[in-house]
C-alpha positions in Angstrom: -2.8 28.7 -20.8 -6.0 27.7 -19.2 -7.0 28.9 -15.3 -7.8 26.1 -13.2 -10.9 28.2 -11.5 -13.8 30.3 -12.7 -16.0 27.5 -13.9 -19.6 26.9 -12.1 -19.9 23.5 -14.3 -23.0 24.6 -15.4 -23.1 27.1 -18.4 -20.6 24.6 -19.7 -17.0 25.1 -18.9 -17.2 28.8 -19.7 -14.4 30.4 -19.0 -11.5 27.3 -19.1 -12.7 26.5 -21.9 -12.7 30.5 -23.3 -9.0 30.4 -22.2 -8.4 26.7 -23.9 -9.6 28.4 -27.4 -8.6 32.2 -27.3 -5.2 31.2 -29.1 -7.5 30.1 -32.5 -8.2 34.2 -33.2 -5.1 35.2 -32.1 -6.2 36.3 -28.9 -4.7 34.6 -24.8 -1.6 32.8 -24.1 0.3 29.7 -25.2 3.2 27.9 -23.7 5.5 26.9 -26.1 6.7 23.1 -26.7 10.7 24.5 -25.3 8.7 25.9 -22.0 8.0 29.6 -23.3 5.5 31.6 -22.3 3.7 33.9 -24.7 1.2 35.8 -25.9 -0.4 33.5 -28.6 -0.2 36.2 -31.3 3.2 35.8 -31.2 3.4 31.9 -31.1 0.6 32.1 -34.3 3.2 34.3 -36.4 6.3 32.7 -34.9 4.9 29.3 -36.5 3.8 31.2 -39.7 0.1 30.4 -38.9 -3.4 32.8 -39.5 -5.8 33.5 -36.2 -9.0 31.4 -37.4 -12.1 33.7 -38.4 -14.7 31.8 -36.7 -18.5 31.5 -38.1 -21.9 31.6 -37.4 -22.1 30.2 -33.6 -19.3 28.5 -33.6 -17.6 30.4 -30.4 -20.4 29.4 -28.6 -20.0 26.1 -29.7 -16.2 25.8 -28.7 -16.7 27.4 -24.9 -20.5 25.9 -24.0 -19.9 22.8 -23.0 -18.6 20.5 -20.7 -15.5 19.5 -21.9 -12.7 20.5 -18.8 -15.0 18.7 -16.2 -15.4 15.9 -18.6 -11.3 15.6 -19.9 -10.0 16.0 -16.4 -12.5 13.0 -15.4 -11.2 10.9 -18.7 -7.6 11.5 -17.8 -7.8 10.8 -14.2 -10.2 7.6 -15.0 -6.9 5.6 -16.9 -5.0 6.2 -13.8 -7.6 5.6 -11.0 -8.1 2.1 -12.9 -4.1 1.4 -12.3 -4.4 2.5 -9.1 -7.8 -0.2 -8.3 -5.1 -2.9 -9.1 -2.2 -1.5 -7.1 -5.1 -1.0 -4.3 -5.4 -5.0 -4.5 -2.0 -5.4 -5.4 -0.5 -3.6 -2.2 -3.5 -5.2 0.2 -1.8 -9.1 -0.7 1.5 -7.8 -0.1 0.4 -6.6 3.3 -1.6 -9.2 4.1 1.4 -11.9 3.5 4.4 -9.6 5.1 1.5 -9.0 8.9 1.4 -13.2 8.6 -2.8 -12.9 7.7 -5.6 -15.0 6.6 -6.2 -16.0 3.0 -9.8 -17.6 3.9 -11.7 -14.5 3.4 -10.4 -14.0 0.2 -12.2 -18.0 -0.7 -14.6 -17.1 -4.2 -17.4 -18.7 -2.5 -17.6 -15.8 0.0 -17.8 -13.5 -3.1 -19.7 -15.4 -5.4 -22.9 -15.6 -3.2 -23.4 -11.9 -2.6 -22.4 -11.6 -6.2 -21.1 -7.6 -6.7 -18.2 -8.0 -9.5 -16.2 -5.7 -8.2 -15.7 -7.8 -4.7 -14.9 -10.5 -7.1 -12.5 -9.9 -9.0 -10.4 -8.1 -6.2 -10.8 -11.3 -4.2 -9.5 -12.7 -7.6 -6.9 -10.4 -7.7 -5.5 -10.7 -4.2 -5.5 -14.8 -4.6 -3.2 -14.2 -7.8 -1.1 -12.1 -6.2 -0.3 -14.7 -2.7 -0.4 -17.6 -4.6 2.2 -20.3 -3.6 3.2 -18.0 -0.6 4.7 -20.7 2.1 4.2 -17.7 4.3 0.6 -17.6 3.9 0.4 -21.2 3.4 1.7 -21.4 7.8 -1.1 -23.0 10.2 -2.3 -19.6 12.9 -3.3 -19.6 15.7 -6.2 -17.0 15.0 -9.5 -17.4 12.8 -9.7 -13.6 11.5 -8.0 -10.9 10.8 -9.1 -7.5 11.5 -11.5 -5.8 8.8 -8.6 -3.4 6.9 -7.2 -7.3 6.0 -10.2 -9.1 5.8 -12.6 -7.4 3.6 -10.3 -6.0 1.2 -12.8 -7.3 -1.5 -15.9 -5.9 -0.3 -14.2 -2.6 -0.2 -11.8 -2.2 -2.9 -14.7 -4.2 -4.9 -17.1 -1.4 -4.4 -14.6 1.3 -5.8 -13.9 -0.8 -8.5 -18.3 -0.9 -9.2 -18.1 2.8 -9.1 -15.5 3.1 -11.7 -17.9 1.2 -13.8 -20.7 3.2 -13.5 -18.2 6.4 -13.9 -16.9 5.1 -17.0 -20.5 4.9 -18.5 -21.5 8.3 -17.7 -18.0 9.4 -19.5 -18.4 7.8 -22.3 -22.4 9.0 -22.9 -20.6 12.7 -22.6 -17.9 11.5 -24.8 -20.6 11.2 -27.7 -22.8 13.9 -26.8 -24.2 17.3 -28.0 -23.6 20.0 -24.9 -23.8 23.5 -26.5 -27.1 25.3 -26.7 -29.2 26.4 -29.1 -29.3 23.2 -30.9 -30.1 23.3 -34.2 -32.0 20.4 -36.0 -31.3 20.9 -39.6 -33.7 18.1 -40.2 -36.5 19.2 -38.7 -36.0 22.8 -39.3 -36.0 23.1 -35.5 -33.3 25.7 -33.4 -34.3 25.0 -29.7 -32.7 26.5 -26.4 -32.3 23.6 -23.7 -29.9 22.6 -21.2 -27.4 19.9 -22.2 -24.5 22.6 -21.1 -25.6 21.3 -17.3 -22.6 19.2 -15.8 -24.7 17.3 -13.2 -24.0 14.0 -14.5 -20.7 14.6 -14.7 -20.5 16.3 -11.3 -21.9 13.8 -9.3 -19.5 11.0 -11.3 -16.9 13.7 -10.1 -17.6 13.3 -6.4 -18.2 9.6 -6.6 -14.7 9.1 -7.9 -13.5 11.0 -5.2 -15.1 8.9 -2.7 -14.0 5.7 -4.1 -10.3 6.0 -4.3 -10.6 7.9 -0.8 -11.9 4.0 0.4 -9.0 2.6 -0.9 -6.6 5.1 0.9 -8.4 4.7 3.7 -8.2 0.8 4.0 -4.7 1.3 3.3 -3.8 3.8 6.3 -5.4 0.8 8.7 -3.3 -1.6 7.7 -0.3 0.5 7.9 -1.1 1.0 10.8 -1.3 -2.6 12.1 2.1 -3.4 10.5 3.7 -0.8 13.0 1.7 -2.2 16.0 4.1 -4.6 17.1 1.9 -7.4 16.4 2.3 -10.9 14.8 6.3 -11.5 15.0 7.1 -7.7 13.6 9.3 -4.8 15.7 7.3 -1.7 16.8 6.9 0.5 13.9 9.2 -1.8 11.4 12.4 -0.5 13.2 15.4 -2.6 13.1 15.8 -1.0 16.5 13.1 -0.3 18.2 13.6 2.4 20.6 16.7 3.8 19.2 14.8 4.5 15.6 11.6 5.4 14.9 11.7 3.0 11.7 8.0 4.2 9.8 6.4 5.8 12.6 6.5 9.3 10.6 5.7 8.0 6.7 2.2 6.4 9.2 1.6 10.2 9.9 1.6 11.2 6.1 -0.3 8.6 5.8 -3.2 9.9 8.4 -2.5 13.0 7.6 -3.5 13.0 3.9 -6.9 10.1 4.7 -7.8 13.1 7.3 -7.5 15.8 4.5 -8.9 13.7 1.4 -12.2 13.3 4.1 -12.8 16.8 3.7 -12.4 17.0 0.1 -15.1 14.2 -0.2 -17.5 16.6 0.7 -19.9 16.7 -2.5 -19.1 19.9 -4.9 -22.4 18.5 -6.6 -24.1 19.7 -3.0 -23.4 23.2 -3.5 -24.8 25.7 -5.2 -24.4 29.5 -6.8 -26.8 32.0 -8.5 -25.6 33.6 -11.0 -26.4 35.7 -14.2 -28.8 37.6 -12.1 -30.7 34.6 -11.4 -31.5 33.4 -14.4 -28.8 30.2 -13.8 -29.8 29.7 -10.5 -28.4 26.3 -10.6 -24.9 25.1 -11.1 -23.2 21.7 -10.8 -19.7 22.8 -9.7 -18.9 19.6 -11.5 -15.4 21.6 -12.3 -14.9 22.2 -8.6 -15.5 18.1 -7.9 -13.2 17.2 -10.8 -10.6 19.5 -9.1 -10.7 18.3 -5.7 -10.6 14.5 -6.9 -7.3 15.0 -8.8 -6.1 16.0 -5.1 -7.5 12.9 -3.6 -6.2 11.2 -6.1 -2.6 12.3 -5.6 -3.1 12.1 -2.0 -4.3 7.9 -2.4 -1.4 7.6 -4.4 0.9 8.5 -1.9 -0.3 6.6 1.1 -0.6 3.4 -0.8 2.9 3.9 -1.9 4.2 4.5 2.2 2.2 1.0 2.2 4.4 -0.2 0.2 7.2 0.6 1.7 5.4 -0.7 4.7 5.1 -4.0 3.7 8.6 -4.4 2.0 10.4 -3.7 5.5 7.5 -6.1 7.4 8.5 -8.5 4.3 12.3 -8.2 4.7 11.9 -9.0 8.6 10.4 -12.3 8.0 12.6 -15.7 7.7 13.8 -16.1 4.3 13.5 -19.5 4.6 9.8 -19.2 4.3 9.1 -17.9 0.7 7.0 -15.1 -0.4 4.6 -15.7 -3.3 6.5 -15.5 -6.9 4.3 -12.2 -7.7 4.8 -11.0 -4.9 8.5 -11.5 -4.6 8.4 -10.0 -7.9 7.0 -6.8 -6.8 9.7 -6.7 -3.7 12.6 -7.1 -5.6 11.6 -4.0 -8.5 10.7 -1.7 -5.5 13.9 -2.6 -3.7 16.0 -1.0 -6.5 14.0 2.2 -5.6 13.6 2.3 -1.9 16.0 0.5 0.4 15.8 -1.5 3.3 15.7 1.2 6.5 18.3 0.3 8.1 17.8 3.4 10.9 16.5 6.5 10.9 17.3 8.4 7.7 15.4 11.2 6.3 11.7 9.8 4.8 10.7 12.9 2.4 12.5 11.2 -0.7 12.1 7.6 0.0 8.2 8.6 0.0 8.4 10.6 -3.3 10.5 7.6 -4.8 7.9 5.4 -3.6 5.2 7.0 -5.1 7.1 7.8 -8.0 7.5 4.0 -8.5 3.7 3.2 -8.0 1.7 5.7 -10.4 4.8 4.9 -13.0 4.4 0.6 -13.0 1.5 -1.1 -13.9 1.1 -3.9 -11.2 1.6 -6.8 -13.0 4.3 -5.8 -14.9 6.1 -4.5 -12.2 5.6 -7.9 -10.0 5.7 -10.1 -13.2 2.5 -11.7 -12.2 -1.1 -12.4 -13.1 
């Protein structure tokens, strides 16, 4: 049983990662594999096991590090990479259900400013509307607004981020962070400061910032489906005025880009004395890992009320004009989770459902495509 607080990010992952090894001697608290909780003397003798003796600096080896900041980054990079394609993903199935532009999504507009992340989600969002009759229809308009049309640029730069993330993980992966070293080779035991998250604090608050974008470009174009515009009812209602159709899920939607702004303040900004000055400089790497596993959840859910956004703006257009394969693909496996709203009905479990169905599916698999 490990405490979520108490960790400065600096001194290594004191304290969690005291917690995360006190069962070895016998010592803390274990929940057991049928949900028990107990003291982990207990679990030791109810498994028939021996408390661990532990050697010459080895305690200090097991707690001085920076392994919470680092495993809660690893764990949440797997799922922030999912989400980067549902982020694509989502944006073609919005852009083909508001009737918008494929032209700024041409690999010639990517290719000569050249960042990889712009294109392959470019790439990405031409997979996903290819042979889409609905895309495909002449318009009367040139452009579509920004949330639409630079979906590559901006899910692009996220998608750099992760890259450089990723990197930084996998140096700490492989890396010494206790001190004293010792250097049997050289004879050498040396005090230093490996135990210093900074690295992995300012990855922490970079992720943060880069699935917020994606939120955030999703909201927009939520937004715009419930505007009324382009051939669609006010706020995807099958009768306007008499339901409110998605005009609430648009709030959550706000709500949590509003709130995952303020978490996107930089814990690596802060600072804390402590040990009577003589660490008078902390990451709070733990602190940014924390708050971007809450942006995180939060990006997960207003993509998914996109979804549901753009499978109502998707079941309002003429069936006679057909969606993209992939993207019919991804219509029909959300439809056997969320329903067509017919009128007003209560939106709490149709969101969680929604979101359920996103951060379960990988994109492709779930539309069959790419």
């Amino acid at each position: 049983v490990v405490p979520e607080q108490g960790s400065l990010g600096a001194s290594g992952d004191l304290a969690p990662l005291a917690h995360m090894v006190l069962p070895l001697i016998g010592m803390g608290e274990v929940k057991m594999p049928d949900g028990r909780r107990l003291p982990s003397g207990e679990a030791l003798a109810e498994l028939g096991w021996e408390p661990l003796e532990l050697g010459p600096k080895e305690g200090l080896a097991l707690i001085n590090g920076t392994q919470m900041m680092l495993g809660m980054g690893m764990v949440a990079l797997k799922r922030i990479g999912r989400l980067a394609g549902w982020a694509d993903a989502v944006g073609a199935w919005s852009l083909e259900a508001w009737n918008g532009l494929e032209a700024a999504m041409h690999p010639s507009i990517h290719a000569v400013r050249n960042h990889a992340g712009a294109i392959l989600s470019s790439h990405n969002i031409r997979a996903w509307i290819a042979g889409s009759a609905r895309v495909a229809q002449p318009r009367s308009y040139v452009q579509d607004p920004y949330s639409f049309r630079c979906m590559p640029q901006v899910h692009g730069a996220s998608r750099d981020v992760l890259e450089g993330v990723r990197t930084v993980f996998e140096a700490e992966m492989n890396a010494v962070t206790d001190n004293p070293l010792v250097f049997p080779e050289e004879d050498l035991i040396v005090s230093g400061g490996n135990f210093h998250g900074q690295p992995l604090a300012l990855a922490m608050d970079r992720l943060a910032l880069a699935v917020h974008e994606w939120a955030s470009m999703s909201e927009r174009r939520t937004f715009k489906m419930l505007s009324g515009q382009r051939g669609l009812p006010a706020f995807l209602a099958a009768d306007p005025g008499l339901n409110s159709g998605y005009m609430i899920p648009q709030y959550t939607a706000a709500s949590l880009v509003s709130h995952n702004k303020q978490l996107c303040t930089p814990s690596s900004a802060d600072n804390a004395d402590s040990s009577n000055g003589q660490e008078d400089h902390v990451s709070m790497g733990a602190n940014g890992a924390l708050k971007m596993w809450k942006v995180l959840g939060h990006a997960e859910q207003v993509l998914a009320i996109e979804a549901m956004c753009a499978a109502q703006a998707s079941d309002f257009r003429s069936s006679d004009v057909a969606m993209a394969p992939a993207l019919a693909g991804l219509q029909t496996s959300f439809r056997e989770v969320v329903p067509f709203l017919e009128k007003d009905a209560v939106m709490a479990p149709l969101m969680a459902a929604a979101k359920s169905w996103l951060v379960s599916n990988d994109p492709h698999q779930a539309g069959a495509a790419c």
